[in-house]
N, C-alpha and C positions, 0 to 999 in steps of 0.2 A: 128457835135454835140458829136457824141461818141469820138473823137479824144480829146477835151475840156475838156471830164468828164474825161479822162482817166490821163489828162497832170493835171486840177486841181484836182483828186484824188494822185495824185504823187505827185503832190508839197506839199499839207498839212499831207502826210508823213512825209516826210522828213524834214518839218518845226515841226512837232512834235515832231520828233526823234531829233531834235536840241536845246530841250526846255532848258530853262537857270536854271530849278528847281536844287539845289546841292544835290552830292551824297550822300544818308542819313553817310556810312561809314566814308567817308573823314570828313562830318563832325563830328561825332562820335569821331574822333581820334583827330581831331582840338584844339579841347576841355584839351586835356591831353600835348600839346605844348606846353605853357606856361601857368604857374601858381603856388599856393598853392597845395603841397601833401603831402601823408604822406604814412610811411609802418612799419610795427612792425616787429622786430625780435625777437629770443626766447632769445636769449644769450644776445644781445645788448641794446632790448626794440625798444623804439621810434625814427625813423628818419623822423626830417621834412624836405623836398625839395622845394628849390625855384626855378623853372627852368623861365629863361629868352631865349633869341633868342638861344642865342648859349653858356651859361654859365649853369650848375644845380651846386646850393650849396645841399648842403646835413647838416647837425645840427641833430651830436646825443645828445639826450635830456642828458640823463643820463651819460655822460663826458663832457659836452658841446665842443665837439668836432664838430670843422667845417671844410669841405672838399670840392674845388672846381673844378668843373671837367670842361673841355672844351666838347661841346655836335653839336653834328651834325646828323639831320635826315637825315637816307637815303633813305624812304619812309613816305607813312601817317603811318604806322604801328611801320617801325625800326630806330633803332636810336644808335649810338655809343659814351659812354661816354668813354671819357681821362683823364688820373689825372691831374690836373693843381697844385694844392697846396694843402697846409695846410692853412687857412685862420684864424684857434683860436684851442689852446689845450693846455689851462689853466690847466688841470690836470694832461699834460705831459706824455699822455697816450701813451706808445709804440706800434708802427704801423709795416705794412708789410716792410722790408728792400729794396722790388721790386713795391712797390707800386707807386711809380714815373715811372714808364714804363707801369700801369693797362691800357689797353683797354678794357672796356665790350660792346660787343654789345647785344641790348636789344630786342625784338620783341613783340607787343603785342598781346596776343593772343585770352582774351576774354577781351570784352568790357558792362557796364552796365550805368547807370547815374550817379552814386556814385561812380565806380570803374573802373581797370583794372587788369588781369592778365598779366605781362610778363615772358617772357621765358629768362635768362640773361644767357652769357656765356662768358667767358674773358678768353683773351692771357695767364693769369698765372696758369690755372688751364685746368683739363677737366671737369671739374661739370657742371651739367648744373643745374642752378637755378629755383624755380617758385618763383613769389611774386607777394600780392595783394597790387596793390599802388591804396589808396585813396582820394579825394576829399579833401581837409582841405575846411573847414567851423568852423567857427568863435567859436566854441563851442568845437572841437578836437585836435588844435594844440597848 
């Protein structure tokens, strides 16, 4: 009998340690994968992003400049954006001359339900960036 209690106290261990509930984190970050965002600059103003599986546009409001970047996560947290193109720049606004070779890779570092902070830092510089990237909701973008 004591052998019994002891094999089904073990099992329902281990069957609980196995539960299929999701990591509240992972999905925390799920969330910021695809979709509608946004982030403000001082100098630039408004950038809205549309990030899909593996593309982020980026549309700054106040040149109507758009920019296409090839996007690859390398965690729930990081992720490495590529320049891909120029996709609209109606106003012909002059860009980095090295900006076709930018890799930044991103990290996020606080998380909220509206927000994110990440930590950004790219191949052409040694800065390192913060920036709060937002939710877009039908009222902000």
């Amino acid at each position: 009998m004591r052998n019994q209690f002891a094999f089904l106290f073990s099992f329902l261990l281990v069957l609980a340690s196995c539960s299929n509930e999701p990591n509240e984190e992972v999905n925390a970050n799920a969330i910021w994968q695809t979709g509608k965002f946004y982030y403000t600059d001082s100098l630039f103003g408004k950038f809205l992003i549309k990030r899909y599986d593996s593309i982020q546009l980026e549309y700054l409001k106040m040149h109507q400049l758009e920019v296409q970047f090839r996007m690859n996560w390398l965690n729930d947290s990081m992720y490495e954006l590529t320049f891909d193109q120029v996709n609209n720049n109606p106003k012909e606004i002059s860009l980095p001359h090295d900006l076709d070779s930018l890799v930044k890779t991103c990290t996020i570092t606080e998380i909220s339900d509206t927000s994110y902070v990440e930590k950004a830092t790219s191949n052409l510089n040694d800065e390192i960036i913060l920036t709060t990237v937002y939710l877009a909701t039908r009222g902000n973008n």
